[in-house]
VMD Tcl script that draws the C-alpha trace (Angstrom):
set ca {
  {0.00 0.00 0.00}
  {1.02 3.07 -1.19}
  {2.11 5.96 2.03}
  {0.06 9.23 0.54}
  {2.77 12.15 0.71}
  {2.80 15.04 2.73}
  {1.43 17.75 0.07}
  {-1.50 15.47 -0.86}
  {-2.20 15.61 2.76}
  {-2.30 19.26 2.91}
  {-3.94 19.63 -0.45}
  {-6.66 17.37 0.72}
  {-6.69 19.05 4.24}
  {-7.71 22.32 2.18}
  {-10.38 20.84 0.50}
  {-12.22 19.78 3.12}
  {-13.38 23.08 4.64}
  {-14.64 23.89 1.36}
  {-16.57 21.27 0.91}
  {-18.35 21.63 3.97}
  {-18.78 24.80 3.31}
  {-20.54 24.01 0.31}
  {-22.15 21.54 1.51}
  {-23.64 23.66 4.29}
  {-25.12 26.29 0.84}
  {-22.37 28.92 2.42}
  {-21.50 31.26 -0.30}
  {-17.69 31.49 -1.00}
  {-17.54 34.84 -1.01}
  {-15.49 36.70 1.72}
  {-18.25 39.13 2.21}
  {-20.97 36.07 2.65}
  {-23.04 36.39 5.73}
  {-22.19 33.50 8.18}
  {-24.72 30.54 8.57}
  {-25.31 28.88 11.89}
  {-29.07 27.08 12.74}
  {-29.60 26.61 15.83}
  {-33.22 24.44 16.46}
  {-33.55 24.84 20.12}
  {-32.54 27.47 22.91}
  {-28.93 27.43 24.13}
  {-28.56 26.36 27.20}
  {-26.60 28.59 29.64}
  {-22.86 27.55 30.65}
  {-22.19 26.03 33.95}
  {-19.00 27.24 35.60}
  {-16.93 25.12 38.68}
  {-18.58 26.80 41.86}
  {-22.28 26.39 39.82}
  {-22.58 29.84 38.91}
  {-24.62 30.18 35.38}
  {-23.09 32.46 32.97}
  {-25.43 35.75 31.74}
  {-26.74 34.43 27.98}
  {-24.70 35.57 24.92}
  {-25.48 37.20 21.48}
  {-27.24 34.80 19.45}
  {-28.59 32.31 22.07}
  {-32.14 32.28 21.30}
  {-33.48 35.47 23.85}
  {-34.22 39.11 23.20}
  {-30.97 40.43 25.21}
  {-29.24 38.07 23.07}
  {-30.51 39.66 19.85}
  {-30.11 43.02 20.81}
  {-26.49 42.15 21.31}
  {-25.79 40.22 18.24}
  {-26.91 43.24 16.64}
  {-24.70 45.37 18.74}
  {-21.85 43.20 18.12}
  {-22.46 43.51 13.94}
  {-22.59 47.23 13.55}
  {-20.48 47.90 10.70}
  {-21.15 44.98 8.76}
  {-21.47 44.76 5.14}
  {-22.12 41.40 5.09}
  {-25.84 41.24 5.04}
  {-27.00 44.08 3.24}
  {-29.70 42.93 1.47}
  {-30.51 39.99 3.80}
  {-32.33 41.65 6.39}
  {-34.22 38.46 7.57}
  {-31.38 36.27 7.40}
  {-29.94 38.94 9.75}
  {-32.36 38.69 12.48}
  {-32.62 35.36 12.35}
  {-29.11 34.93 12.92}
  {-28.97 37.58 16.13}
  {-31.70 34.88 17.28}
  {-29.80 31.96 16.89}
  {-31.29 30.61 13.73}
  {-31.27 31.10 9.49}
  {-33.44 30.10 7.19}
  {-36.74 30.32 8.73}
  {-38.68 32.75 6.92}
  {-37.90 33.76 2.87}
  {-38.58 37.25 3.79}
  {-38.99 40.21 6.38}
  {-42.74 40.27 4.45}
  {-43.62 36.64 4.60}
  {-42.07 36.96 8.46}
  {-44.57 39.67 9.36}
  {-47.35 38.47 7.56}
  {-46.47 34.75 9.63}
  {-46.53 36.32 12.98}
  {-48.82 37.96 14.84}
  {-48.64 42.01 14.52}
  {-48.30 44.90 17.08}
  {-48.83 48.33 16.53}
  {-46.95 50.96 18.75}
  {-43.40 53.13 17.71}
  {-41.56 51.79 20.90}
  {-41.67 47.45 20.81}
  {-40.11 46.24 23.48}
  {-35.95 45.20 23.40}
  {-35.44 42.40 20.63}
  {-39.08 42.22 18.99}
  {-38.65 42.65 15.10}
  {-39.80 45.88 13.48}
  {-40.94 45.93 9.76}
  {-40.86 48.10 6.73}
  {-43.42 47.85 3.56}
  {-40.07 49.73 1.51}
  {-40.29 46.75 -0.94}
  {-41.99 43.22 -2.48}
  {-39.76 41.39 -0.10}
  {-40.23 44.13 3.31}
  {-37.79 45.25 6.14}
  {-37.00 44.22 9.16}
  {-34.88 44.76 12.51}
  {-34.36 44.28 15.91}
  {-35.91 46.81 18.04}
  {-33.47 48.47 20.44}
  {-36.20 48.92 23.27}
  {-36.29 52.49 23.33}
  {-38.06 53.06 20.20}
  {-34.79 52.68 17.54}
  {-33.44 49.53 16.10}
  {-30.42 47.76 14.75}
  {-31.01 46.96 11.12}
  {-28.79 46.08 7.71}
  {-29.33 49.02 5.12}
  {-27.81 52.01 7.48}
  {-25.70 53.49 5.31}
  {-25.09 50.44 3.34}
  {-24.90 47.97 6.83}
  {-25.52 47.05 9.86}
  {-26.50 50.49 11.81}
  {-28.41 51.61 14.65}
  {-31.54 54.12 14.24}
  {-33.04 56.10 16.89}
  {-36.26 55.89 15.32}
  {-38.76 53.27 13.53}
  {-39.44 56.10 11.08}
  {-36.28 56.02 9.78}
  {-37.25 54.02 6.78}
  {-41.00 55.15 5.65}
  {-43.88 52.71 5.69}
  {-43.42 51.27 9.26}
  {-45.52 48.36 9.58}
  {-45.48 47.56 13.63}
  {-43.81 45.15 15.11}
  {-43.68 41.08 16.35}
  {-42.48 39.90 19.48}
  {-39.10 39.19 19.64}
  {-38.56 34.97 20.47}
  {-36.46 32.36 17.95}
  {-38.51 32.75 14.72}
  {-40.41 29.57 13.65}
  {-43.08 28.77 11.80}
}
mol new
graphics top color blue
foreach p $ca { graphics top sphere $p radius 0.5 }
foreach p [lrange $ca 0 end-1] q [lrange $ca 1 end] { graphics top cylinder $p $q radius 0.2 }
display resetview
């Protein structure tokens, strides 16, 4: 039997992320927004002397949103996927095709000051807008100034819809 040399090794070692990349349906681009789906709520870690540590960005609860959000501002990454934004400060991708089909899946809310983490939508297009409210009547959204911003306002894109409560999105 044949020893396989060291540079097929590494060749073959370089292939292999790739491949699960693609077999995950991750873009290869360096700008593609990352994918993680998560189907249940994170459980919190347990430390030595049986303290809980405080929930994290992304695990699945409206602080965690809010600070996945917080954590993105400045991203480029997914300007023009809005939803798949969201959804990812939640935990989760691939849940809804749209911020439209997300609003018009959940139930509604009216009021210009949703509570920390709900979504907030936009009518500004076929597919909708949506963000993560902030909890004092702004949000974190893609599409500020070409990423991931903060707004003080809901009217800071025109046609405000209302808003959903903010939990994991599922259907």
């Amino acid at each position: 039997m044949r020893r396989p040399s060291w540079r097929r090794l590494r060749a073959g070692a370089a292939l292999v992320p790739a491949a699960v990349l693609v077999a995950a349906g991750v873009p290869a681009t360096a700008h593609a927004a990352p994918v993680r789906t998560v189907t249940a709520k994170a459980p919190a870690s347990v430390f030595s002397a049986g303290q809980v540590s405080p929930l994290s960005a992304g695990d699945g609860t409206p602080a965690g949103a809010v600070q996945w959000m917080k954590n993105h501002v400045g991203s480029t990454g997914w300007e023009h996927y809005c939803e798949k934004a969201v959804e990812n400060a939640y935990g989760t991708t691939g849940v809804w095709a749209s911020a439209i089909a997300h609003w018009n899946g959940a139930p509604h809310h009216s009021g210009t000051k949703p509570p920390a983490g709900s979504f907030v939508y936009w009518n500004i297009s076929s597919y909708g807008h949506v963000g993560i409210a902030d909890g004092n009547g702004g949000f974190y959204s893609t599409s500020i100034s070409g990423k991931i911003g903060h707004a003080s306002s809901v009217s800071h894109f025109s046609h405000y819809l209302g808003w959903t409560p903010g939990a994991v999105p599922h259907r």
